[in-house]
N, C-alpha and C positions, 0 to 999 in steps of 0.2 A: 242555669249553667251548673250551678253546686250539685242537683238532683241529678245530669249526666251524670258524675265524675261519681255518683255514691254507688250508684250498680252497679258498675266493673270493678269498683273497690270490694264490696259484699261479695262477690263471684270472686274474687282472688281469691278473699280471706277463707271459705268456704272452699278453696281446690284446695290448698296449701294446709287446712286442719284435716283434712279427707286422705291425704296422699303421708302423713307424721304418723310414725308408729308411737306406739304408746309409751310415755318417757314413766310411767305409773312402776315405780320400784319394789319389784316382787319378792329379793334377795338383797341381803348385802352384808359382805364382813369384811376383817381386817384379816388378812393371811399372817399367819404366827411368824416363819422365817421371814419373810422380806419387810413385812409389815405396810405390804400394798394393797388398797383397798379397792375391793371387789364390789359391783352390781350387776343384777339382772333384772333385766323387765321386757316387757311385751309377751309375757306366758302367763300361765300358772305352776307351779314348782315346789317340788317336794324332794327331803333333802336326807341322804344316806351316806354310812360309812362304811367302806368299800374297799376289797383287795385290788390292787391294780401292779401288775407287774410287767416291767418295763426297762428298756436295754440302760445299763449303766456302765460306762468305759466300755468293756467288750463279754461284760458279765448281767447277766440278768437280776434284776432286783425285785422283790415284790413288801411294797406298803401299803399301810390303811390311809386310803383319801376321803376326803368328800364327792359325792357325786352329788350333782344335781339332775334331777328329773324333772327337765321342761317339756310341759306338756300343751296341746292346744295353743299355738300362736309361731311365730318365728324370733326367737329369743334374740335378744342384746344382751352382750355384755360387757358391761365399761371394765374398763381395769386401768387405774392410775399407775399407769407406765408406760413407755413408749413403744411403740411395737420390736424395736432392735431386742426385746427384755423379755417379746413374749414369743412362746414357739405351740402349735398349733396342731394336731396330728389325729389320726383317726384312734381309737380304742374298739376293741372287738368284745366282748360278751365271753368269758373264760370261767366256766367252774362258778366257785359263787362271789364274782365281781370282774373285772375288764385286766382286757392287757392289749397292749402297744400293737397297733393293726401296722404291720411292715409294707406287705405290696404295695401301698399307695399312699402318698399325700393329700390332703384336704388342698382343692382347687380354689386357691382366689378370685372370686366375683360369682363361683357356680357352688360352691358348697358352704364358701362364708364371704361375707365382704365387710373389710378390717380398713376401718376409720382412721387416722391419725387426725387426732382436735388439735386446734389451736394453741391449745391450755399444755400440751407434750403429753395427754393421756393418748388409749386408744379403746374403739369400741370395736368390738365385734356385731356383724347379723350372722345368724347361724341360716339360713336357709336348706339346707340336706338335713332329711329325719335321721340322724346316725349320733354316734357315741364320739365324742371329739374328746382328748387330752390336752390339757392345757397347761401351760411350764411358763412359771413367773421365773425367772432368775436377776438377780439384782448383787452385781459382784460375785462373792463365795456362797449370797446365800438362792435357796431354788425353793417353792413350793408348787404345788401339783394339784390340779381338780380337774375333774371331769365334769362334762356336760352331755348327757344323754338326750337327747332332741327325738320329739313322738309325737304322732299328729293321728285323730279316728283312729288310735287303737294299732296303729303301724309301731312297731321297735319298743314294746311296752316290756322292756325288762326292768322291773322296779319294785327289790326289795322292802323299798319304806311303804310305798302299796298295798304289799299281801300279806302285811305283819298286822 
């Protein structure tokens, strides 16, 4: 009887580690202003600082962020906060660094599908190869990164790269 019950056990456990991305943490920091802590995993990722300019009140603004460059996989990224805290948006390839892609919003469950845990964090899967903006805000205070996502050599804009 115990010998039935092992082989459908083995066969689960083996669909269930087959089907989990890889939780293997390839980034991670604490953001200066909000002091919320970032990971990424299921890539490979290499990491630049980067112009990004982007609508502020009704004026454009342009700062130095981090970019990251996930390459090869479909990136996660946790961020200790709940998603009401985080905002999500395309970044276009500008001169030499990114700015605020306007025509279109990043589509939930087709270009990312945004987790809210148990715990009140939230994960992101980034699935679309594209340059996504990312906005912590937490009260008065806001920090900013980008996530450049490139898979075979598809959207390989990446300064820390060709240095």
């Amino acid at each position: 009887m115990k010998r039935h019950l092992l082989v459908p056990l083995l066969c689960l456990a083996v669909l269930l580690t087959g089907c989990k991305p890889s939780e293997e943490v390839v980034w991670q920091t604490t953001l200066d202003n909000t002091g919320t802590q970032v990971r990424l995993s299921n890539c490979t990722v290499q990491t630049a600082d980067v112009n990004y300019r982007f609508l502020s009140g009704q004026t454009y603004t342009e700062q130095q962020v981090l970019c990251l460059y996930a390459q090869e996989g479909a990136p996660v990224l946790w961020i200790d906060a709940p998603k009401s805290q985080i905002e999500v948006t395309f970044a276009d390839a500008a001169g030499d660094g990114f700015a605020l892609y306007e025509k279109a919003l990043p589509v939930e469950q087709v270009d990312m599908i945004p987790t809210e845990l148990p715990d009140g964090t939230t994960e992101y899967r980034f699935d679309t190869i594209y340059n996504f903006a990312i906005t912590v805000t937490d009260g008065e205070k806001t920090d900013r990164l980008l996530l450049s996502c490139s898979r075979d050599g598809y959207n390989e804009k990446n300064p820390a790269a060709a240095g």
